[in-house]
VEXMIKOL-519790 format. One line per 10 residues: their letters; for each residue x, y, z of C-alpha. Coordinates in steps of 0.02 Angstrom, whole numbers. Each point is the difference from the previous one (the first is absolute). Example, Ala and Ser with C-alpha at 12.3 -4.5 7.8 and 13.67 -1.06 7.14 Angstrom:
2
as	615 -225 390 | 69 172 -33
This chain:
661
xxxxxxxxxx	1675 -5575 618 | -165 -56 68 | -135 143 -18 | -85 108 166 | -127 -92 47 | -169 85 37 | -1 9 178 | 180 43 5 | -38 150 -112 | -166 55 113
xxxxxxxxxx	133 -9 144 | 81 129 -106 | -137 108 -30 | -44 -5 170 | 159 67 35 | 0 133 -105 | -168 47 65 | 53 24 155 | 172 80 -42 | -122 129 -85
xxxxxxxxxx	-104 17 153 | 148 11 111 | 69 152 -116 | -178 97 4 | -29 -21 192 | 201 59 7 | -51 149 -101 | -166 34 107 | 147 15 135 | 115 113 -85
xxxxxxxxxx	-161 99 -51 | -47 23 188 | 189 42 51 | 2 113 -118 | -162 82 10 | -41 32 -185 | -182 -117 9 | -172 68 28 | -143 -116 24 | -49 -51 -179
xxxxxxxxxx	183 -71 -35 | -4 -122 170 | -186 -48 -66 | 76 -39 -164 | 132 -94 90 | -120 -91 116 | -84 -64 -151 | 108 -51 -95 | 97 -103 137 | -180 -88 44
xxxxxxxxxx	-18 -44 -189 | 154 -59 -20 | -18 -117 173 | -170 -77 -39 | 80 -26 -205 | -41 -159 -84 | 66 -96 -173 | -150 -78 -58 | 10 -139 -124 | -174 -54 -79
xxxxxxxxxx	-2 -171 -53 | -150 -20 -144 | -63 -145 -105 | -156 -104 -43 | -40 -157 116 | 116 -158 -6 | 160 87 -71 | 96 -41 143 | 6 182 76 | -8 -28 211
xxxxxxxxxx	112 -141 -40 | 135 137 -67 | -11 114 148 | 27 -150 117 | 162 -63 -99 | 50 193 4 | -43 39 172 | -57 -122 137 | 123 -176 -63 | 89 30 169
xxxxxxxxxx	-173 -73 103 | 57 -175 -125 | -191 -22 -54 | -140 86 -92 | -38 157 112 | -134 90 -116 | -115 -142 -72 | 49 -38 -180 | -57 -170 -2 | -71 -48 -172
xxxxxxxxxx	-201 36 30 | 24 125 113 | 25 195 -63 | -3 167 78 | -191 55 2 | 24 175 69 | 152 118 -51 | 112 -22 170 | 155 122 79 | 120 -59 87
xxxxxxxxxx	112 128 93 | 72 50 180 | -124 72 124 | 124 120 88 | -149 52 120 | -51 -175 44 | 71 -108 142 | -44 -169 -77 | 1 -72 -175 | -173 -29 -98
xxxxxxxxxx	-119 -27 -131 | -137 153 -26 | -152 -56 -115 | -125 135 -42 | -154 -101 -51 | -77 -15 -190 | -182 68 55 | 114 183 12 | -28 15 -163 | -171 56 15
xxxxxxxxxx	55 171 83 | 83 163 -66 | 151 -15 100 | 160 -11 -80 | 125 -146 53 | 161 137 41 | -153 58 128 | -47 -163 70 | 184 -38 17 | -15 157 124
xxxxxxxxxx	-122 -97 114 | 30 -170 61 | -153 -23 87 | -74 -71 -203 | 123 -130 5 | 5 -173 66 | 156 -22 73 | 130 -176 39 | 149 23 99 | 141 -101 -72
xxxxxxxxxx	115 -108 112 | 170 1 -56 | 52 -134 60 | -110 -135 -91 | 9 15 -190 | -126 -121 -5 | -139 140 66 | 81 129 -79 | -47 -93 -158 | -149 -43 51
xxxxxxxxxx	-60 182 35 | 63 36 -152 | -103 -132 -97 | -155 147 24 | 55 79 -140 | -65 -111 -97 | -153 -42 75 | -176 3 -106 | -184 16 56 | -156 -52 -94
xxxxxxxxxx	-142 136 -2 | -159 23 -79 | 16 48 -174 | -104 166 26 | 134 33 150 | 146 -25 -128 | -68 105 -121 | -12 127 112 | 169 3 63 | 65 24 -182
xxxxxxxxxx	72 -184 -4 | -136 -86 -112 | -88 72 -149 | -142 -110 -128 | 109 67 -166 | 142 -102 94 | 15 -175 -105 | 131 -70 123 | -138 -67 132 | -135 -76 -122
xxxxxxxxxx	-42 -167 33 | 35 -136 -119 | -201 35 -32 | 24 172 -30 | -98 64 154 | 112 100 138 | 28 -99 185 | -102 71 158 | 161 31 104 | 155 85 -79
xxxxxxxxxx	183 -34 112 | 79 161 27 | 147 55 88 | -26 -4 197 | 111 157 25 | 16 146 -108 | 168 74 68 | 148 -82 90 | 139 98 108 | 135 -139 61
xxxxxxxxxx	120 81 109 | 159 -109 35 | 191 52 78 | 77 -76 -163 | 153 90 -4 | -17 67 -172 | -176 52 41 | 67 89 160 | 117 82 -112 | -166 86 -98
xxxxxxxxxx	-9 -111 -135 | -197 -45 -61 | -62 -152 -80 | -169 27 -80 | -62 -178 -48 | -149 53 -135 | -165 -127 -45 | -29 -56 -179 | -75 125 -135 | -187 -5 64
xxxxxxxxxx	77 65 176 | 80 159 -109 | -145 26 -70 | -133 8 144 | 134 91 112 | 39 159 -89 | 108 70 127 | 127 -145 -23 | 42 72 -180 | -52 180 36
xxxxxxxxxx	121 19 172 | 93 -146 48 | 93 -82 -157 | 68 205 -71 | 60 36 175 | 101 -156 6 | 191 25 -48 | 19 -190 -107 | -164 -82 -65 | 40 -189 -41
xxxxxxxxxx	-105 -61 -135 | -1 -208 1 | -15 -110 -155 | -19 -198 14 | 110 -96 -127 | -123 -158 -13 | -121 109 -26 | 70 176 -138 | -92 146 18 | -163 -26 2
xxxxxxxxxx	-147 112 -47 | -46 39 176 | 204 27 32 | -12 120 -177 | -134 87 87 | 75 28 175 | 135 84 -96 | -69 107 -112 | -115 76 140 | 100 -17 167
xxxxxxxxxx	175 -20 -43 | 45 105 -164 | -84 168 80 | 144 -7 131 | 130 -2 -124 | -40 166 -53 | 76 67 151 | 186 40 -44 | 91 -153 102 | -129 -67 75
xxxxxxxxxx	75 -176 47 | -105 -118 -99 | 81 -196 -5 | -100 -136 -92 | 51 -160 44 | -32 -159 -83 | -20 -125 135 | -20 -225 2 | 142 10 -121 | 44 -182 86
xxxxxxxxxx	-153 -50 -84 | 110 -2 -142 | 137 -95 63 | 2 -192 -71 | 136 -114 61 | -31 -70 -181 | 77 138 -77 | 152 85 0 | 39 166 93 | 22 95 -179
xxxxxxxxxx	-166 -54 -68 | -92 12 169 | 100 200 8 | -72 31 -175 | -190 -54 54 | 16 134 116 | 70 129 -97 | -144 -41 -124 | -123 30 123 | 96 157 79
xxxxxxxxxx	-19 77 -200 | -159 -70 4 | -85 109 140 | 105 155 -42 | -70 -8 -193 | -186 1 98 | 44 128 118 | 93 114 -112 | 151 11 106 | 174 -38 -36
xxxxxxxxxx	38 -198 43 | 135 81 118 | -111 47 97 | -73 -146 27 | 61 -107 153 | -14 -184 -4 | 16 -79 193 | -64 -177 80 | -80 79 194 | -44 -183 46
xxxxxxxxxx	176 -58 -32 | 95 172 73 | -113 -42 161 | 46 -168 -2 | 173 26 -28 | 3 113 146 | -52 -87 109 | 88 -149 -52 | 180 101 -4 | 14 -68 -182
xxxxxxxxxx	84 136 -72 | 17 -70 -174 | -213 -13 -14 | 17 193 43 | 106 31 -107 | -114 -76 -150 | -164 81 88 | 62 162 -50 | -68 69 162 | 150 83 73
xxxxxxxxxx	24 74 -159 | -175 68 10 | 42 66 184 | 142 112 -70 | -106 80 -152 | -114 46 156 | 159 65 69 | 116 78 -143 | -189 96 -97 | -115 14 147
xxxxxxxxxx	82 68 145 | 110 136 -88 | -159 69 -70 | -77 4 173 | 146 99 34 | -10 130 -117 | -181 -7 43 | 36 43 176 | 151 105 -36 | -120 110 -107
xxxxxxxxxx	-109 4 156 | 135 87 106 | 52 89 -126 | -161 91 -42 | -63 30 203 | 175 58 54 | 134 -14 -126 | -16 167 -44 | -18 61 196 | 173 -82 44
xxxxxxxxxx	54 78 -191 | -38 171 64 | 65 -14 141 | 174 -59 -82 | -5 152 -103 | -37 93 150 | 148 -49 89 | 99 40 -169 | -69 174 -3 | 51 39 182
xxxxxxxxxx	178 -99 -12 | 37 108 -149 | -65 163 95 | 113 -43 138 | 135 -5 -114 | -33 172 -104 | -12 71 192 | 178 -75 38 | 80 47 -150 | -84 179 12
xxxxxxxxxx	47 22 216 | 182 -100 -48 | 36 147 -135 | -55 146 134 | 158 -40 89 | 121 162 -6 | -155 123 -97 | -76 173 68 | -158 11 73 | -61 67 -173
xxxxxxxxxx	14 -159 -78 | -126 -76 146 | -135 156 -4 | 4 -55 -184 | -29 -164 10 | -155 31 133 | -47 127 -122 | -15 -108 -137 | -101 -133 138 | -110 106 35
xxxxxxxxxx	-63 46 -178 | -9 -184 -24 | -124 -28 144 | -100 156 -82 | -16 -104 -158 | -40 -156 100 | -158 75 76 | -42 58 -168 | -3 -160 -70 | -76 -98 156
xxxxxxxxxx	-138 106 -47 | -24 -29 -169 | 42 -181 58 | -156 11 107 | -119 62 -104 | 34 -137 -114 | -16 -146 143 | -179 73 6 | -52 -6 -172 | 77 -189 -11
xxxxxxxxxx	-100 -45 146 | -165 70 -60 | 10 -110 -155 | 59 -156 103 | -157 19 89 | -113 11 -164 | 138 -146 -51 | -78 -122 146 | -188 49 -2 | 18 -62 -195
xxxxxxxxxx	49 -167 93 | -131 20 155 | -64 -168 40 | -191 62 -7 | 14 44 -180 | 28 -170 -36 | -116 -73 125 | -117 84 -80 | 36 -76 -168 | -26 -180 96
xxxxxxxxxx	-150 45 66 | -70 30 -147 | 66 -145 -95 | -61 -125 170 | -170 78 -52 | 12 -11 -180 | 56 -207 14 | -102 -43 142 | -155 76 -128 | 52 -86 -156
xxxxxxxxxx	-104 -144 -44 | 119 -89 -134 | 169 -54 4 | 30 125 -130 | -53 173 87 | 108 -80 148 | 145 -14 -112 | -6 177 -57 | -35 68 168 | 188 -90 27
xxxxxxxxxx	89 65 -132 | -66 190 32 | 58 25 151 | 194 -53 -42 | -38 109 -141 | -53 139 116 | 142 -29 132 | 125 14 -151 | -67 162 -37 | 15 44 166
xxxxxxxxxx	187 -37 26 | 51 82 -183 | -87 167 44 | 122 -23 180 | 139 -49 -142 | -37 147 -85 | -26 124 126 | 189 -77 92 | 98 51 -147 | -43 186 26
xxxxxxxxxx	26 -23 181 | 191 -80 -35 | 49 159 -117 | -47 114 147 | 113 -106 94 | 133 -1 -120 | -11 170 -31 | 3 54 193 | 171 -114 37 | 77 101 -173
xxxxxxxxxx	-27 152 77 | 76 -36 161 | 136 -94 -67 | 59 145 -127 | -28 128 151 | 108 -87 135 | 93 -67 -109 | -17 -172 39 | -16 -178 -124 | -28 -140 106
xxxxxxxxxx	-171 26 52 | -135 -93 -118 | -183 -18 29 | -58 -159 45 | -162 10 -126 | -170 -103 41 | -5 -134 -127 | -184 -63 -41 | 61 -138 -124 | 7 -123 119
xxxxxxxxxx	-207 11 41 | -35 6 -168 | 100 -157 -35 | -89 -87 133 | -180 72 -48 | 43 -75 -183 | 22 -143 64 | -131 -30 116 | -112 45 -163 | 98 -134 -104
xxxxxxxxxx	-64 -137 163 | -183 86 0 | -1 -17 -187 | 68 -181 13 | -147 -32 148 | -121 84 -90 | 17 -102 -166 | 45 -181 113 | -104 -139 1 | -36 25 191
xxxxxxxxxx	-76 169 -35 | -115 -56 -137 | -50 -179 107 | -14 62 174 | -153 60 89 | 2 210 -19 | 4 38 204 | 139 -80 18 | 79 56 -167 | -16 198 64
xxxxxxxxxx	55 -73 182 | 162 -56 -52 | 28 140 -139 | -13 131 139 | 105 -103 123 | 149 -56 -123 | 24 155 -111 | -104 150 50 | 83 3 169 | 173 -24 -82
xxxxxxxxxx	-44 156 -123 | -56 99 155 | 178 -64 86 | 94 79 -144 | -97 155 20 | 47 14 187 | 175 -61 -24 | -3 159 -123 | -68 129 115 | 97 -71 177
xxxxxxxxxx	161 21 -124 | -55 180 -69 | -8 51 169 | 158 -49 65 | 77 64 -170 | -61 166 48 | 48 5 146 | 168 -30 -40 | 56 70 -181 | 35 170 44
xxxxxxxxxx	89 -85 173 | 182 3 -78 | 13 166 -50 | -51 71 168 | 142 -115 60 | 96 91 -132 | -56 190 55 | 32 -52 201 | 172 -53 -25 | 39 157 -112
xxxxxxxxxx	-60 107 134 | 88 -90 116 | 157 9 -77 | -10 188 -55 | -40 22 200 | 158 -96 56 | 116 78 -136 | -61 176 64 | 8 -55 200 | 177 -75 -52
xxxxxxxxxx	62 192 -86 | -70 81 130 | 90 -65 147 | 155 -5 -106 | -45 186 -21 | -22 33 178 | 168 -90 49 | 125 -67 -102 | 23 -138 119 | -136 -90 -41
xxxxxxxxxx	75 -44 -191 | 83 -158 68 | -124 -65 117 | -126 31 -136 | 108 -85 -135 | 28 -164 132 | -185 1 2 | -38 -16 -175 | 160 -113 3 | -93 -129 111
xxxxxxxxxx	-178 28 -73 | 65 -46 -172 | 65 -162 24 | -166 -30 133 | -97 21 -159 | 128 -95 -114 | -52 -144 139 | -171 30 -35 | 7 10 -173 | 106 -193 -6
xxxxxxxxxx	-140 -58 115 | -133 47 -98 | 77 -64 -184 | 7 -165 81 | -180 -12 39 | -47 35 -195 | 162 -137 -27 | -109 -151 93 | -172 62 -91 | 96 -32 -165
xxxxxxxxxx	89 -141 40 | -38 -154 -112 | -53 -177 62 | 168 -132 10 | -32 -117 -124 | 76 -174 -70 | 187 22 -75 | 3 -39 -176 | -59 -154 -85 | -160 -8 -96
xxxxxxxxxx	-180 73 54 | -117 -105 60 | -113 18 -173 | 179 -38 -108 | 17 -170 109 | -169 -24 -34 | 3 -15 -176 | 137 -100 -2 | -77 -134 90 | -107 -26 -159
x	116 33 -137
């Protein structure tokens, strides 16, 4: 049976997405009905339904010039316009890195360029993407393919400028060989991109579904453009890495790898495909299928012995000829481009990771809110039913048995207060050191540390003292974040130890701490110093004028480090606010239920005739929470629920390999 194809399996995803939006925004519902929220759980819920909303797959598509990579994303994405919609021509190549996505807030479709001369400024290009007023804009009429191509043909637009003008952009450097003359001497005018950014947004229906296509510029463009390594190819879900066949792997190729591609697949599965594309370069009417099968396979072990990879892994496909056959409705050329086999890797690896990526998401904001609240309902359904059991066996006994039992009540209430005041004392110790917890994270500690280091590299006069001035303050920031490591694991025993003590006291097991977790940060600080290292020791870093060299370190990493420190401290806080949250829960609905059992004995005390009325009560209450409880399971039932996927058969990487054996 034929595989899912990609867009069938975003439809899919898309589905589920909403399915788990539906079942959050039913159980902001249920939480107002019921009235069990406060105001920090419908935040929690507000943001996490606007995240999930504005959610977007993002696939990177990265290789050097001429490998054939916009050609790919039109034979994957735009064959239904029958022509070339992205320009892929040979000669023509994508000079800027360019996004193309769904504008939800815009009324008409268009092309956003933010010019090259933006370089020169310390302004970061997630904050010029805030302000539209920097970019030149085109509207795109949908109706004429022919302009829409044509608009998009600016993507691959040069300038010439002065060589001095170059230089100072960071796009032309003397210990460059590339531009000599054949005399040895350097030209007067240097062509550079004309646009340094590109947003495209168009209503394709996969790209109004939240999928993102990042088209990436050759190796130079990685290099001058920090931010496209630092930011934009690790927070994409599926990074496709493109090989030529004419051509192997070529040094520049090796390069790109080792220092833009391999970092990524450190992240546990991070969707990384490397595909080997022009393999009809290697088809010869002259010779038989077998042999011409074999070539391939040659080349496919080829590149995987240079990359270090498995040749698995490798994935040989024609984009010219998968276009082509497209839009020619030759099914038998698709077939042999291998690009629909390509479109269901994207589907079988990518976009169950992005699930669990976003499932994880949910999980971690309010998982553990609807959780509690499950256990919650538990905790009063089986209350309900100790109270039935206890009023059902008070049928036909004295009015000694009841003062008893209100005796007994009471002295548990006594005990209560005890221990809501030992529970109290405790909250404030935990919140004294959550407060020394997030000035160890206040931002102006490590502004501080930039401030000096901005004064320390702006002040160096050689490319070494500007180097060190780099790697000391990752070195410092490290410190930083393992003394807030450090400090964390004391906080999370005092944690542990406080939900122990309650637990053994009220005699309760299903309430565990939900402990702040640091590892993340430092994960992400290491490897923002793994990219600062690889900038500080690249080519661009040793060749470029220093100005611009600080410029772009502060813009590109420094203001990611300070992100991590923020995303640290705005976390901390809400952690605070909320750890001790479920036990509270816990000591309410004790009270409360120690307050109805006595209300419930003492009107049974004053008249007998209240035993049945009270028992119908409970009666109806208990299967109002069994409801409840049925309603709430099913929520947690659509979070976990896994994406459909194809019946059977082989995976796409299985049929891949077998159309080289």
């Amino acid at each position: 049976m034929e595989h899912m194809r990609f867009n069938e399996q975003i439809q899919a995803f898309d589905h589920w997405k909403n399915e788990v939006i539906a079942g959050i925004e039913k159980y902001q519902r249920w939480l107002d009905k019921a009235g069990v929220g406060d105001p920090e759980d419908e935040l929690r819920i507000y943001e996490i339904l606007q995240s999930l909303r504005s959610d977007r797959l993002t696939i990177a598509f990265v290789a050097e010039f001429a490998r054939g990579k916009t050609e790919l994303i039109n034979a994957i994405f735009f064959s239904e316009y029958d022509r070339r919609l992205l320009p892929s021509e040979a000669g023509r190549t994508t000079m800027c890195p360019t996004e193309l996505f769904y504008d939800t807030d815009a009324e008409q479709a268009y092309v956003r360029l933010l010019p090259i001369e933006t370089r020169l400024n310390e302004t970061s290009l997630n904050e010029y993407k805030a302000e539209p007023i920097h970019w030149a804009q085109i509207e795109l009429d949908l109706s004429s393919p022919e302009s829409m191509a044509e608009a998009f043909q600016e993507v691959v637009r040069t300038k010439s400028v002065p060589r001095a003008e170059a230089e100072k952009l960071g796009l032309f450097c003397e210990k460059d060989d590339y531009s000599r003359l054949n005399d040895g001497t350097f030209p007067d005018e240097i062509d550079i991109p004309m646009w340094r950014h590109a947003l495209i947004s168009f209503p394709h229906p996969l790209l109004k579904k939240g999928l993102v296509i990042l088209d990436t510029p050759g190796m130079n463009a990685l290099g001058s453009e920090p931010e496209l390594t630092v930011s934009m190819l690790p927070s994409a879900q599926a990074v496709m890495f493109i090989l030529a066949a004419d051509t192997g792997v070529t040094k520049s190729d090796l390069d790109m790898w080792r220092h833009n591609v391999m970092p990524l697949r450190k992240e546990k599965g991070k969707g990384l495909i490397v595909v080997l594309n022009k393999v009809d370069t290697l088809w010869d009417e002259l010779r038989g299928e077998s042999s011409i099968t074999h070539t391939i396979a040659e080349q496919r072990g080829k590149a995987a012995e240079v990359l270090g990879i498995d040749s698995e892994t490798v994935f040989p496909v024609s984009a010219q000829k998968g276009l082509l056959a497209k839009i020619r409705h030759d099914r038998e050329l698709l077939e042999r481009s291998n690009v629909l086999a390509l479109e269901t890797l994207l589907a079988e690896e990518i976009l169950p990771y992005k699930q669990r990526l976003v499932r994880e998401h949910v999980t971690t904001e309010i998982g553990g809110m609807i959780k509690e609240t499950h256990d919650l309902l538990s905790q009063r359904l089986n209350a309900t039913t100790s109270q039935l059991e206890e009023l059902r066996g008070l049928s036909g006994k004295n009015d000694d048995v009841i003062t008893h039992l209100m005796k007994k009540t009471r002295e548990e209430q006594v005990a209560y207060h005890q221990n809501v005041e030992s529970f109290q004392a405790n909250k404030r110790i935990l919140s004294e050191r959550s407060e020394e917890l997030k000035k160890l994270l206040d931002l102006k500690r490590l502004d501080d540390l930039v401030n000096r280091t901005r004064k320390q590299m702006t002040g160096s006069w050689t490319t070494h003292g500007l180097k060190d001035g780099m790697k000391s303050f990752f070195d410092s920031a490290q410190g930083m974040l393992q003394e807030v490591d450090e400090y964390n694991r004391q906080l999370s025993r005092l944690v542990t130890t406080i939900y122990r003590k309650f637990q053994k006291e009220h005699g309760i097991d299903n309430v565990k701490p939900v402990l702040y977790v640091t590892t993340k940060y430092v994960k992400d600080l290491e490897q923002l110093y793994a990219d600062a290292e690889e900038f500080r020791k690249s080519p661009f870093t040793t060749m470029t004028e220093q100005s611009f060299v600080v410029k772009k370190f502060f813009i590109s990493l420094v203001s990611h480090a300070r992100n991590v420190f923020y995303r640290a401290h705005r976390d901390a806080d809400k952690w605070n606010k909320a750890v001790m949250t479920p036990l509270v829960r816990q000591i309410k609905e004790h009270k409360a239920q120690m307050e109805k059992r006595l209300e419930n004995l003492r009107k049974i005390n004053d008249s007998r005739e209240t035993l049945e009325s009270r028992i119908e009560e409970l009666e109806k209450n208990a299967l109002k929470l069994q409801s409840q409880f049925a309603e709430v399971e099913s929520i947690l039932r659509i979070i976990d629920q896994p994406l459909k996927t194809s019946p059977g058969g082989k995976t796409a990487r299985e049929a891949s390999a077998a159309v080289v054996e």
